[in-house]
mmCIF file of the N, C-alpha and C atoms, coordinates in Angstrom:
data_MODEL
# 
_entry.id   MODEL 
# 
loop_
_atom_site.group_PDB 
_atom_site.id 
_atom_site.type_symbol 
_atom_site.label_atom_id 
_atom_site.label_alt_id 
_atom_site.label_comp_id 
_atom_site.label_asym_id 
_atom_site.label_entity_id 
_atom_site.label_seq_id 
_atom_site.pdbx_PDB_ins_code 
_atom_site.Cartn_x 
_atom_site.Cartn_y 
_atom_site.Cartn_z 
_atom_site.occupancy 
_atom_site.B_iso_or_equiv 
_atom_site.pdbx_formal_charge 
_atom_site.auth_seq_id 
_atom_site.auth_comp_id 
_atom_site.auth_asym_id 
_atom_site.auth_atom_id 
_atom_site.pdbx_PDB_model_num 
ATOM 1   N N  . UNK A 1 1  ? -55.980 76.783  -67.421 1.00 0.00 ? 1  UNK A N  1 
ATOM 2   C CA . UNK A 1 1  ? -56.407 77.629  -66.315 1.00 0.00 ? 1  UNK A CA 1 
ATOM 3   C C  . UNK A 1 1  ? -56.343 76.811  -65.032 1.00 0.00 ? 1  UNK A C  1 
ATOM 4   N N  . UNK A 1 2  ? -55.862 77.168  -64.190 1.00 0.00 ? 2  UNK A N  1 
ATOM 5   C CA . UNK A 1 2  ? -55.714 76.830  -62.951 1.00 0.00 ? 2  UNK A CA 1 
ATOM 6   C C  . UNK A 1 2  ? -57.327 76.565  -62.318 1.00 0.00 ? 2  UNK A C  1 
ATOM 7   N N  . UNK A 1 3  ? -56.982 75.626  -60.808 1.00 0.00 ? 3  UNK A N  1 
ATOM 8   C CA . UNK A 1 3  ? -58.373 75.586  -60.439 1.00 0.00 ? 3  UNK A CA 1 
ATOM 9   C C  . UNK A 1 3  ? -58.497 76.864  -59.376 1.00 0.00 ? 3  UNK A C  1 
ATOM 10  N N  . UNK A 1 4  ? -57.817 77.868  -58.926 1.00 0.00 ? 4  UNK A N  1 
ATOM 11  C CA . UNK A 1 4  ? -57.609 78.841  -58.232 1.00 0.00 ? 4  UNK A CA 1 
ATOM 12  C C  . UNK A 1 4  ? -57.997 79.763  -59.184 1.00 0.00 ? 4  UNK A C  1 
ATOM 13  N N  . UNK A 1 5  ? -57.799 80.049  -60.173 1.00 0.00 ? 5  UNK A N  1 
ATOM 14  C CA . UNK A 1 5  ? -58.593 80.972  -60.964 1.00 0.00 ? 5  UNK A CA 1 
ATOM 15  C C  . UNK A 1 5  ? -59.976 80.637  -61.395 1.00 0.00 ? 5  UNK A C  1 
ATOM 16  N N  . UNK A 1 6  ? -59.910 78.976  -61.680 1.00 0.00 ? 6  UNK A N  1 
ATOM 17  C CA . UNK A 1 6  ? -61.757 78.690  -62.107 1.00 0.00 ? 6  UNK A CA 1 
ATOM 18  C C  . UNK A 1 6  ? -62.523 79.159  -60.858 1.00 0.00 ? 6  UNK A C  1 
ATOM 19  N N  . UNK A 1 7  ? -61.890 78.326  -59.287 1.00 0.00 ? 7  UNK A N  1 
ATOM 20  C CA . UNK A 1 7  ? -62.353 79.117  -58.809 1.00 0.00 ? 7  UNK A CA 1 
ATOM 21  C C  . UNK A 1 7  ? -63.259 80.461  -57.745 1.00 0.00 ? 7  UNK A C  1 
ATOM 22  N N  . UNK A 1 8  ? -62.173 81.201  -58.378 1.00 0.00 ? 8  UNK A N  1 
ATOM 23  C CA . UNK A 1 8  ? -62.413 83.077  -58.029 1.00 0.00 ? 8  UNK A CA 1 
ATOM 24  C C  . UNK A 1 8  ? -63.315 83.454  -59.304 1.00 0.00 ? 8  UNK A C  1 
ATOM 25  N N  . UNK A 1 9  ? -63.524 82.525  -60.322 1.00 0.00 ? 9  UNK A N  1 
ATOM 26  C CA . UNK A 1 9  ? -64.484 83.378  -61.260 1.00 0.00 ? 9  UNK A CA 1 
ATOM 27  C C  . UNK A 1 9  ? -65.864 82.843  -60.749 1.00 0.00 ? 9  UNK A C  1 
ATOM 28  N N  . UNK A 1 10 ? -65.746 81.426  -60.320 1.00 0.00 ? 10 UNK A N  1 
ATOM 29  C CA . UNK A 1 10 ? -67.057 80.896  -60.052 1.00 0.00 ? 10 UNK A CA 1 
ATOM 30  C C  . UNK A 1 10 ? -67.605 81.824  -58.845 1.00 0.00 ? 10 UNK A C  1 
ATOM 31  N N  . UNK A 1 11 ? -66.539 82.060  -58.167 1.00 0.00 ? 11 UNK A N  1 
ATOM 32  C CA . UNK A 1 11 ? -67.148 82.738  -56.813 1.00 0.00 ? 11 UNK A CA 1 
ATOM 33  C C  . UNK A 1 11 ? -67.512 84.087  -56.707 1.00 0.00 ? 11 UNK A C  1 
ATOM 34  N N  . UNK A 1 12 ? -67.517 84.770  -58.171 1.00 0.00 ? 12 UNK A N  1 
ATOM 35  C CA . UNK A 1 12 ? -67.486 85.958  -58.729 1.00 0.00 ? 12 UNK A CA 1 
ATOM 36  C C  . UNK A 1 12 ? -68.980 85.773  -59.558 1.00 0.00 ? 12 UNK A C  1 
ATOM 37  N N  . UNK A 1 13 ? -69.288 84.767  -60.312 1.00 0.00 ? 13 UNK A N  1 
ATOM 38  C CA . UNK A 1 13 ? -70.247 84.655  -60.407 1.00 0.00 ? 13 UNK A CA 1 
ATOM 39  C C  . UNK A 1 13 ? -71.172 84.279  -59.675 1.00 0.00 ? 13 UNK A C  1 
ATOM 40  N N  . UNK A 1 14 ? -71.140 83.653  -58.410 1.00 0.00 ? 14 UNK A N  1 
ATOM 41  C CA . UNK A 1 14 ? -72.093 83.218  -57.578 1.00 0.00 ? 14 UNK A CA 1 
ATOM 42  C C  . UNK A 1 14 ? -72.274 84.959  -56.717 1.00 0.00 ? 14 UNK A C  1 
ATOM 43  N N  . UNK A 1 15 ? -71.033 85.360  -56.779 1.00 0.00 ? 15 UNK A N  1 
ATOM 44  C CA . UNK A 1 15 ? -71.962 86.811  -56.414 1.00 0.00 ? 15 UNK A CA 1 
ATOM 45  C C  . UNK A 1 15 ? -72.851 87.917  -56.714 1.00 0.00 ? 15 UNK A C  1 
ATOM 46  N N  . UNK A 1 16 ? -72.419 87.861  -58.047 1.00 0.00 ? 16 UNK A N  1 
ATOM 47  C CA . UNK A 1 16 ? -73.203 88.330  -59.567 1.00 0.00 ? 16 UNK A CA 1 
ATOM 48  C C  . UNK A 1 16 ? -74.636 87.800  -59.309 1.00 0.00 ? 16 UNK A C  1 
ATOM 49  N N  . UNK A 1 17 ? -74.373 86.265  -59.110 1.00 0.00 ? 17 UNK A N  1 
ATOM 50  C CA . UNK A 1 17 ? -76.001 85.960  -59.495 1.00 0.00 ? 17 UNK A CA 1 
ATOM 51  C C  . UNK A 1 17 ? -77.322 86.345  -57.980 1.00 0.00 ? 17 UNK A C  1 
ATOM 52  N N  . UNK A 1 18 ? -76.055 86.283  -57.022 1.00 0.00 ? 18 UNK A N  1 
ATOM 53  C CA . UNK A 1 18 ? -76.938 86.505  -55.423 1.00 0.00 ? 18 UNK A CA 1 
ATOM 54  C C  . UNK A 1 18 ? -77.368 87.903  -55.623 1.00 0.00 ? 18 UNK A C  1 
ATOM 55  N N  . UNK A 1 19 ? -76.530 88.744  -56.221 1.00 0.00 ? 19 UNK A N  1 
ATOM 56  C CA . UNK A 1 19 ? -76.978 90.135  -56.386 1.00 0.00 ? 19 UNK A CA 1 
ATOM 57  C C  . UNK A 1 19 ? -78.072 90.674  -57.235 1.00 0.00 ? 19 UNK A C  1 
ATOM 58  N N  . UNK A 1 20 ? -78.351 90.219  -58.328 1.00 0.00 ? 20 UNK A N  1 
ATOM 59  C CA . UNK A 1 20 ? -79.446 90.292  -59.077 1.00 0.00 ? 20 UNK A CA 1 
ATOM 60  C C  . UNK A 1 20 ? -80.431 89.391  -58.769 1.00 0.00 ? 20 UNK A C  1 
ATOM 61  N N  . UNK A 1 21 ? -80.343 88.724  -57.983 1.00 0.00 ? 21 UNK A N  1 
ATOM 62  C CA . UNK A 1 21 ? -81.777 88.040  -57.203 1.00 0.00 ? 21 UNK A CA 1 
ATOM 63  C C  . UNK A 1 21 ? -82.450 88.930  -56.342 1.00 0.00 ? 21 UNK A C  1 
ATOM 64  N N  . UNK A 1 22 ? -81.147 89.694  -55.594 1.00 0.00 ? 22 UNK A N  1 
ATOM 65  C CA . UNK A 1 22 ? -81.665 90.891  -54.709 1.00 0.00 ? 22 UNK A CA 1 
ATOM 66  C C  . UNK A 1 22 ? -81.840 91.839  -55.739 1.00 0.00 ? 22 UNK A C  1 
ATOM 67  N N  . UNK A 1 23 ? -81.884 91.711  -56.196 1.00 0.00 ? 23 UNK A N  1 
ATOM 68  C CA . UNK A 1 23 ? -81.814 93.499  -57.050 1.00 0.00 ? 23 UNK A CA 1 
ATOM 69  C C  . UNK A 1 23 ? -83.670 93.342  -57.944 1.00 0.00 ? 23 UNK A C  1 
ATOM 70  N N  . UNK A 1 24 ? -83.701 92.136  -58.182 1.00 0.00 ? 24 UNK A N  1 
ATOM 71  C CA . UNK A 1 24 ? -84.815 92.075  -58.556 1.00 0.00 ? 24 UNK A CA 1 
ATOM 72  C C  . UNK A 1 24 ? -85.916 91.700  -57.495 1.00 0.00 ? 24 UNK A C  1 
ATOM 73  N N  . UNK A 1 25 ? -85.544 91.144  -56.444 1.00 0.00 ? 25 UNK A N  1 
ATOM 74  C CA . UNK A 1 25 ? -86.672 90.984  -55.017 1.00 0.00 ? 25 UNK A CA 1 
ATOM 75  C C  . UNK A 1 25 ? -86.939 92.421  -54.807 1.00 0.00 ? 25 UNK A C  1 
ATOM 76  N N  . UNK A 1 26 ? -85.805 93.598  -54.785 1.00 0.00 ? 26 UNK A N  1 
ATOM 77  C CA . UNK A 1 26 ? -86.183 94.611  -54.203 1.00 0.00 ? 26 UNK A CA 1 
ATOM 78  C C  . UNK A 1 26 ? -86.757 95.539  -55.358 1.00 0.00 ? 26 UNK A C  1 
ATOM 79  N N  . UNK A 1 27 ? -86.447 95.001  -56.577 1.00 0.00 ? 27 UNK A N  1 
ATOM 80  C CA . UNK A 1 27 ? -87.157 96.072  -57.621 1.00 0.00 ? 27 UNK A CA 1 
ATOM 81  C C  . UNK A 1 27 ? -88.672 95.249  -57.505 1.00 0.00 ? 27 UNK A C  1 
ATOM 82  N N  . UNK A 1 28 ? -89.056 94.130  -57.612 1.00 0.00 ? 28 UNK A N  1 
ATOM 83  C CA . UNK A 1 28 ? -90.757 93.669  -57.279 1.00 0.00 ? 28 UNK A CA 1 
ATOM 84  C C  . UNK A 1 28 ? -91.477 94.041  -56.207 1.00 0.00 ? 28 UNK A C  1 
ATOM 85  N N  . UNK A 1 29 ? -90.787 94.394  -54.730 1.00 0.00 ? 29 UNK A N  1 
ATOM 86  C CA . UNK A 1 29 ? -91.276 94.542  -53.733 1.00 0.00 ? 29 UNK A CA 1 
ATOM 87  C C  . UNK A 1 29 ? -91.228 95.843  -53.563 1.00 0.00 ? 29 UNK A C  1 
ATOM 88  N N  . UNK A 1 30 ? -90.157 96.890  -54.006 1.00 0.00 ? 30 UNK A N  1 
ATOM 89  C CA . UNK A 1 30 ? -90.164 98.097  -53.183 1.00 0.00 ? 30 UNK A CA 1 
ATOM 90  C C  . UNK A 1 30 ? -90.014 99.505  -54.104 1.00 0.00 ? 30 UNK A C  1 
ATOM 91  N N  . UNK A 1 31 ? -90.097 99.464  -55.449 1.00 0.00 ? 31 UNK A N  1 
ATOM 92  C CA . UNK A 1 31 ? -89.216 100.198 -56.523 1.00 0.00 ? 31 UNK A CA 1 
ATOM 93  C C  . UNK A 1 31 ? -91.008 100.852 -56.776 1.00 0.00 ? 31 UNK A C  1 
ATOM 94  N N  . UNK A 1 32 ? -91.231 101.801 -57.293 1.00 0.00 ? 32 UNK A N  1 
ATOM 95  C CA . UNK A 1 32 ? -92.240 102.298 -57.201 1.00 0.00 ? 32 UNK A CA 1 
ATOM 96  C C  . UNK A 1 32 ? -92.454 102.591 -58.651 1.00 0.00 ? 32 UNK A C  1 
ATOM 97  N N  . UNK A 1 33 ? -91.109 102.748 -59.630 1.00 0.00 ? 33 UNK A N  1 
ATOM 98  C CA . UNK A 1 33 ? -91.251 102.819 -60.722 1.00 0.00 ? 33 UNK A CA 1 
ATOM 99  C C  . UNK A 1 33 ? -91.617 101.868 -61.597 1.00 0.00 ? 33 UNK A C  1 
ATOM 100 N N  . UNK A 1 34 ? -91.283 100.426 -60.743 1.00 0.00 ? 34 UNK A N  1 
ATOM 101 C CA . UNK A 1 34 ? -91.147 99.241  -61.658 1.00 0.00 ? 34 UNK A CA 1 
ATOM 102 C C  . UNK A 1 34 ? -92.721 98.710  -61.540 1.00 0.00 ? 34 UNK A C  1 
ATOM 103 N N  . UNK A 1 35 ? -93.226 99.373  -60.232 1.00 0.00 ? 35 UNK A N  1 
ATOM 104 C CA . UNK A 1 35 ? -94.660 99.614  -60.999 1.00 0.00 ? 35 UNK A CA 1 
ATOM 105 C C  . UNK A 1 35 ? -95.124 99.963  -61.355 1.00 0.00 ? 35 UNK A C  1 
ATOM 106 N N  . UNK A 1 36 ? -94.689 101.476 -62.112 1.00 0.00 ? 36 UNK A N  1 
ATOM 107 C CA . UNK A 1 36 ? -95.656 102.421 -62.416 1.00 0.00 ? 36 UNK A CA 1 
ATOM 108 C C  . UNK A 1 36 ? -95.521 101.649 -64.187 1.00 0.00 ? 36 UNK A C  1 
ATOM 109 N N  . UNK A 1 37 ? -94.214 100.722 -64.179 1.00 0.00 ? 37 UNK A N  1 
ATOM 110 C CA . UNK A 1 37 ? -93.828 100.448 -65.508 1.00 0.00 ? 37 UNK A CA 1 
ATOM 111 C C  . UNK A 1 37 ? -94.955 99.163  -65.867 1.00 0.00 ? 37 UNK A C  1 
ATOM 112 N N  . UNK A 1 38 ? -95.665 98.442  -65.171 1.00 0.00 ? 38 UNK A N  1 
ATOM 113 C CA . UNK A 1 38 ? -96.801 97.505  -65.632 1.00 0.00 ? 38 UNK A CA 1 
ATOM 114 C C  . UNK A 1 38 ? -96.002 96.426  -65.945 1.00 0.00 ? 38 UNK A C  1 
ATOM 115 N N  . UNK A 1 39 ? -96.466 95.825  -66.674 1.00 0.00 ? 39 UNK A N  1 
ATOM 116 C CA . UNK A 1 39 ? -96.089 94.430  -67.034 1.00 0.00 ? 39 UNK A CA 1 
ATOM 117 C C  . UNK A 1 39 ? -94.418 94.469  -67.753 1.00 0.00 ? 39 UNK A C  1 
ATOM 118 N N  . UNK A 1 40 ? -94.191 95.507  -68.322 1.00 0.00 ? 40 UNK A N  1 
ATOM 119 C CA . UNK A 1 40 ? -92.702 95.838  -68.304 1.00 0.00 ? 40 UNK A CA 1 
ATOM 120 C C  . UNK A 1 40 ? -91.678 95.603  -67.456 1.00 0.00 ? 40 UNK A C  1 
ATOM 121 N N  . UNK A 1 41 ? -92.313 96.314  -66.171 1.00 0.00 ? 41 UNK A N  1 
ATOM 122 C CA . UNK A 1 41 ? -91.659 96.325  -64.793 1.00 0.00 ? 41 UNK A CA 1 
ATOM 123 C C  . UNK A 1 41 ? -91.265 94.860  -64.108 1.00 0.00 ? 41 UNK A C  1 
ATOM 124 N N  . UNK A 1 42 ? -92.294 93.627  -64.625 1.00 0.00 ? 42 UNK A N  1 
ATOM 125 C CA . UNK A 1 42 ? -92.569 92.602  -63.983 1.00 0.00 ? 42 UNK A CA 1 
ATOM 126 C C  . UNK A 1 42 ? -91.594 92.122  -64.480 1.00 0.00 ? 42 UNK A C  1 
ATOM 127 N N  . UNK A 1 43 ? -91.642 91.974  -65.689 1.00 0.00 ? 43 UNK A N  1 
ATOM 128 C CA . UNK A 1 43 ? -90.405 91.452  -66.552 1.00 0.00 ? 43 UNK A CA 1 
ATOM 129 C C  . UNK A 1 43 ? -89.005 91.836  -66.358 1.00 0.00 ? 43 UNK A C  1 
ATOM 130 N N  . UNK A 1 44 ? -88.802 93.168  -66.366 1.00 0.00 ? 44 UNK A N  1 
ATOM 131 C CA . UNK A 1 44 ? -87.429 93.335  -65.411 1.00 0.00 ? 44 UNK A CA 1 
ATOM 132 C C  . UNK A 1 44 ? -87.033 92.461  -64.329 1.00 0.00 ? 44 UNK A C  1 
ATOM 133 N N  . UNK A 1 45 ? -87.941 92.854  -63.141 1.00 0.00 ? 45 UNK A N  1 
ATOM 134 C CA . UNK A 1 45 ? -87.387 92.217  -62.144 1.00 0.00 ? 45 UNK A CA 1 
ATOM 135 C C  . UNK A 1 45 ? -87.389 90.361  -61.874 1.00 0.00 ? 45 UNK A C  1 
ATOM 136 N N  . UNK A 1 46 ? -88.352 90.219  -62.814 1.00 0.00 ? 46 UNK A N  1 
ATOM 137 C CA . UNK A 1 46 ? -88.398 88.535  -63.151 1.00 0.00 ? 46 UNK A CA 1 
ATOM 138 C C  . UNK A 1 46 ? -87.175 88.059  -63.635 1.00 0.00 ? 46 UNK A C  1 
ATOM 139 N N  . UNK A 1 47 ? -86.456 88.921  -64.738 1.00 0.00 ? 47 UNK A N  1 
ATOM 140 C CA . UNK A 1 47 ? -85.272 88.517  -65.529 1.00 0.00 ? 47 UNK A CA 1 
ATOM 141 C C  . UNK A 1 47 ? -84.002 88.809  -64.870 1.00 0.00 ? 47 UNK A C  1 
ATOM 142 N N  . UNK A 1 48 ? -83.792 89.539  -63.568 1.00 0.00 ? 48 UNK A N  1 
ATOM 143 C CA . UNK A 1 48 ? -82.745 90.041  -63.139 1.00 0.00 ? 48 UNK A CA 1 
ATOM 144 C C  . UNK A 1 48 ? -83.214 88.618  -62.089 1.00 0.00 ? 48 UNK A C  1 
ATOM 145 N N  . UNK A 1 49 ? -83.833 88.014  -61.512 1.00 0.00 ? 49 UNK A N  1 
ATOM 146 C CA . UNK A 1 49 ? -83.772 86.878  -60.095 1.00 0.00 ? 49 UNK A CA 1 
ATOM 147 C C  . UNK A 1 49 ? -83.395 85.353  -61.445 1.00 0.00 ? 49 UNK A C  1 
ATOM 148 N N  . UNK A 1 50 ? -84.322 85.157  -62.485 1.00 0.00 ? 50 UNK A N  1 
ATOM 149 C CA . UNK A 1 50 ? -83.743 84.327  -63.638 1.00 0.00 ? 50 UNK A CA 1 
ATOM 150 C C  . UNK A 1 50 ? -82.112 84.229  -63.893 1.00 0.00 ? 50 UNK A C  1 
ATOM 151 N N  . UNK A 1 51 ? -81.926 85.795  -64.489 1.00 0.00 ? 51 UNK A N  1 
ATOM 152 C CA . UNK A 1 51 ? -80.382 85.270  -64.733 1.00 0.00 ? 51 UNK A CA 1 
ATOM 153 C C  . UNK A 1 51 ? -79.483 84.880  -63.253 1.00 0.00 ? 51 UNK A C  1 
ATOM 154 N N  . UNK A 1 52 ? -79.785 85.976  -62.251 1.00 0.00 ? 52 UNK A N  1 
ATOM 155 C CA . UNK A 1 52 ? -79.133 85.791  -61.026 1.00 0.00 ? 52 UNK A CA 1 
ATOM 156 C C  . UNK A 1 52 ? -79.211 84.004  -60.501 1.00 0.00 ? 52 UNK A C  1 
ATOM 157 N N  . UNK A 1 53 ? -80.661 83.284  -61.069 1.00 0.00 ? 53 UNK A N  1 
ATOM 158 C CA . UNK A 1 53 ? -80.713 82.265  -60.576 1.00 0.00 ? 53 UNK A CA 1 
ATOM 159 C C  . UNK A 1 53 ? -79.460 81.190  -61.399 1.00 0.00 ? 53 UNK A C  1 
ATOM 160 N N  . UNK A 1 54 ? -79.497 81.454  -62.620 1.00 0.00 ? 54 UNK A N  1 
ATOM 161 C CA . UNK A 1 54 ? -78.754 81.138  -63.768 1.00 0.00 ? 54 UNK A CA 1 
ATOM 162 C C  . UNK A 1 54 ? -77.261 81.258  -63.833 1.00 0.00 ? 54 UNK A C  1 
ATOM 163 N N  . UNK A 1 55 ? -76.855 82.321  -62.816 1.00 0.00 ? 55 UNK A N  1 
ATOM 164 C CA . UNK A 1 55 ? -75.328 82.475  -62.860 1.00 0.00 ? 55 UNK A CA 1 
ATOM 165 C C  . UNK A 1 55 ? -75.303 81.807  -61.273 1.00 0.00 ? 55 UNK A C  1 
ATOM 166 N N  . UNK A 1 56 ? -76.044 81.601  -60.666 1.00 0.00 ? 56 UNK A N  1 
ATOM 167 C CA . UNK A 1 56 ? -75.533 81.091  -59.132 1.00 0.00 ? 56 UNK A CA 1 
ATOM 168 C C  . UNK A 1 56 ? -75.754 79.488  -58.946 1.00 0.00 ? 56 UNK A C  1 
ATOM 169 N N  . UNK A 1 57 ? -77.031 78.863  -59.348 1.00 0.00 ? 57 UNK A N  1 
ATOM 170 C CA . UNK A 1 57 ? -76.993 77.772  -58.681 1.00 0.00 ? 57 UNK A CA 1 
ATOM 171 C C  . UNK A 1 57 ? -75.794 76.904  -59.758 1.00 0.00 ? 57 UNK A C  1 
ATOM 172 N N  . UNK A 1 58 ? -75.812 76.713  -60.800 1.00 0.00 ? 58 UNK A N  1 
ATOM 173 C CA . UNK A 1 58 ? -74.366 75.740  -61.701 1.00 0.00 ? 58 UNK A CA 1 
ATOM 174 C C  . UNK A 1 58 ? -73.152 76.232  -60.816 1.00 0.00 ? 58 UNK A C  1 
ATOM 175 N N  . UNK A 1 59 ? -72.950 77.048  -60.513 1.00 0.00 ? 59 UNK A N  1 
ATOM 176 C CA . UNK A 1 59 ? -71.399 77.550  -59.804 1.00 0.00 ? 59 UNK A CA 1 
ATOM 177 C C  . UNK A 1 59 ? -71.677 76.321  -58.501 1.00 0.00 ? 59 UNK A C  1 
ATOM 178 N N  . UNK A 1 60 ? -72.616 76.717  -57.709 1.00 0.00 ? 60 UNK A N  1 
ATOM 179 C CA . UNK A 1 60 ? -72.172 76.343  -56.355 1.00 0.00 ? 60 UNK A CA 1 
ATOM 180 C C  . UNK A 1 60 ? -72.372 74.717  -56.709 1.00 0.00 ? 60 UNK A C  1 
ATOM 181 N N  . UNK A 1 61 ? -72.642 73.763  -57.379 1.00 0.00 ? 61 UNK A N  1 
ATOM 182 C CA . UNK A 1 61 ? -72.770 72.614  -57.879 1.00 0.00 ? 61 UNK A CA 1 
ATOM 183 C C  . UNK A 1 61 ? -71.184 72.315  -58.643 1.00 0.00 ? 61 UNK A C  1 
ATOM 184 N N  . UNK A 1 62 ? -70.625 73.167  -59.051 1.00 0.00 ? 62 UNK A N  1 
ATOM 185 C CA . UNK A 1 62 ? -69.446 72.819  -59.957 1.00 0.00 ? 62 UNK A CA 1 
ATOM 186 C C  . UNK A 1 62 ? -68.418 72.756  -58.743 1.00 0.00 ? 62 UNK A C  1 
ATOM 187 N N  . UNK A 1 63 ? -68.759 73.930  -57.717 1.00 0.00 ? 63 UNK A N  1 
ATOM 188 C CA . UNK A 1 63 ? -67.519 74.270  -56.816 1.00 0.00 ? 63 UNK A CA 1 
ATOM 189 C C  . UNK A 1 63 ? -68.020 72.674  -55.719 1.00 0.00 ? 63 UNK A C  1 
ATOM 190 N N  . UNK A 1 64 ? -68.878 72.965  -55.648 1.00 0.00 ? 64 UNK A N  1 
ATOM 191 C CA . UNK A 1 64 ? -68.993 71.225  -54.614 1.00 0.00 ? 64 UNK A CA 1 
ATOM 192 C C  . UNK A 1 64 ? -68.532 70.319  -55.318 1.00 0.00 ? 64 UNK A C  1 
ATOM 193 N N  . UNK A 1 65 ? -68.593 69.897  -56.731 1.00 0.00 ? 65 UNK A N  1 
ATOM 194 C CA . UNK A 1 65 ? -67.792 68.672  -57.217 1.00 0.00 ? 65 UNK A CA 1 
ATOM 195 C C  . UNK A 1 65 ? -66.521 68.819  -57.172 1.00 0.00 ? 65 UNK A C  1 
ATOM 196 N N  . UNK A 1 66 ? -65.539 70.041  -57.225 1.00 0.00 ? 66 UNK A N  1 
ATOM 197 C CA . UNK A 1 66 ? -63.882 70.169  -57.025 1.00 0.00 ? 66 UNK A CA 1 
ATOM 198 C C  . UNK A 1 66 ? -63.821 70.259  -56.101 1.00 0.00 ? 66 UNK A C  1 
ATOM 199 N N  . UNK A 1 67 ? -64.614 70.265  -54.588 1.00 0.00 ? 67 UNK A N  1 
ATOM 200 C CA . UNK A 1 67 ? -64.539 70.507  -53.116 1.00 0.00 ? 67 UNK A CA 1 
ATOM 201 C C  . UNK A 1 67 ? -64.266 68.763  -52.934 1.00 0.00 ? 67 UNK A C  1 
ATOM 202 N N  . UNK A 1 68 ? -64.910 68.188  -53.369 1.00 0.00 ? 68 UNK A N  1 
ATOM 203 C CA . UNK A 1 68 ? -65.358 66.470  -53.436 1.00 0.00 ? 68 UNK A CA 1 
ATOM 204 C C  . UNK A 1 68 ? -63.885 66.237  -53.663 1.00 0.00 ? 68 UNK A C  1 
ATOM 205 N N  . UNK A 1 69 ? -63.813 66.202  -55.329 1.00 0.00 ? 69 UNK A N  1 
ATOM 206 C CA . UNK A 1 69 ? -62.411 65.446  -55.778 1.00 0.00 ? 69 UNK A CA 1 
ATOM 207 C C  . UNK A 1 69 ? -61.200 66.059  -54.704 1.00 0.00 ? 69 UNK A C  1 
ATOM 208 N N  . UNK A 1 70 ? -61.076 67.273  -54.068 1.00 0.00 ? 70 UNK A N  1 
ATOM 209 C CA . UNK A 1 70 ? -59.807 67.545  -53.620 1.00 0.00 ? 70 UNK A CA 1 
ATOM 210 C C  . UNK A 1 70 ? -60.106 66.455  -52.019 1.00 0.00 ? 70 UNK A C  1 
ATOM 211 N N  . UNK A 1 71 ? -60.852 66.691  -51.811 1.00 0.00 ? 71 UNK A N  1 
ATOM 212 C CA . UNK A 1 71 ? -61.147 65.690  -50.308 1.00 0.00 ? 71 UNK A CA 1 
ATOM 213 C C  . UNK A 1 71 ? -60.760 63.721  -50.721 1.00 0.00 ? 71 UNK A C  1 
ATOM 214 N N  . UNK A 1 72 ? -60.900 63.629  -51.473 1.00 0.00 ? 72 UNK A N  1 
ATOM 215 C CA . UNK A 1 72 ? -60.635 62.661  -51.842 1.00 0.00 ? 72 UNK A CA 1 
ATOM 216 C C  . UNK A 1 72 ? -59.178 62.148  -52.624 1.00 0.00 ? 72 UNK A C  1 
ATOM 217 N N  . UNK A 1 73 ? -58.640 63.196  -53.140 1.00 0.00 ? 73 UNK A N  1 
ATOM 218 C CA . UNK A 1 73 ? -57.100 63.188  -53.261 1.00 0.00 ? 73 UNK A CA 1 
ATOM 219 C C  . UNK A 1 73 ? -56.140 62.999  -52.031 1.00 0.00 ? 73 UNK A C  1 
ATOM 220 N N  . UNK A 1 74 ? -56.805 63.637  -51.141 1.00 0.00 ? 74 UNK A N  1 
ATOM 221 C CA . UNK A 1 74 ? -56.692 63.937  -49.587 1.00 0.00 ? 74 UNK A CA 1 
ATOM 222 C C  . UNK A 1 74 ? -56.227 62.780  -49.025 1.00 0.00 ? 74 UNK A C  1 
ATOM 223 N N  . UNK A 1 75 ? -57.278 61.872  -49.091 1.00 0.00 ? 75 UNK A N  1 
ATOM 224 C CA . UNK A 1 75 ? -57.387 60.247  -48.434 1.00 0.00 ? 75 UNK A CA 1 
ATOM 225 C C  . UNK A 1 75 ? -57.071 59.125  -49.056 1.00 0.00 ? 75 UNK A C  1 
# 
């Protein structure tokens, strides 16, 4: 696999994961159901900012180490 395809997936997942961080900030703060759902509800939106945290921060750490090595091929 090319590093142009690793990556557009990484950067596909770093959007994935920014999005379910929001998706769960706005289901804790503003979703009316996810409270009516109790401790259920909490858990949703806890597990949607978790995985979101889980698919975003390793990407942007992997894409800074191939940002590194190409700068340094460079020079």
């Amino acid at each position: 696999m090319s590093d142009t395809k690793i990556i557009l997936i990484l950067k596909i997942c770093i959007s994935v994961g920014i999005s379910l961080i929001l998706l769960g900030i706005y289901c804790h703060n503003f979703s009316n159901t996810i409270e009516m759902m109790g401790i259920n509800g909490i858990m949703i939106s806890a597990m949607c900012v978790a995985f979101g945290m889980v698919l975003s921060l390793p990407t942007k750490m992997y894409l800074t180490f191939i940002l590194v090595n190409h700068e340094t091929k460079l020079t």
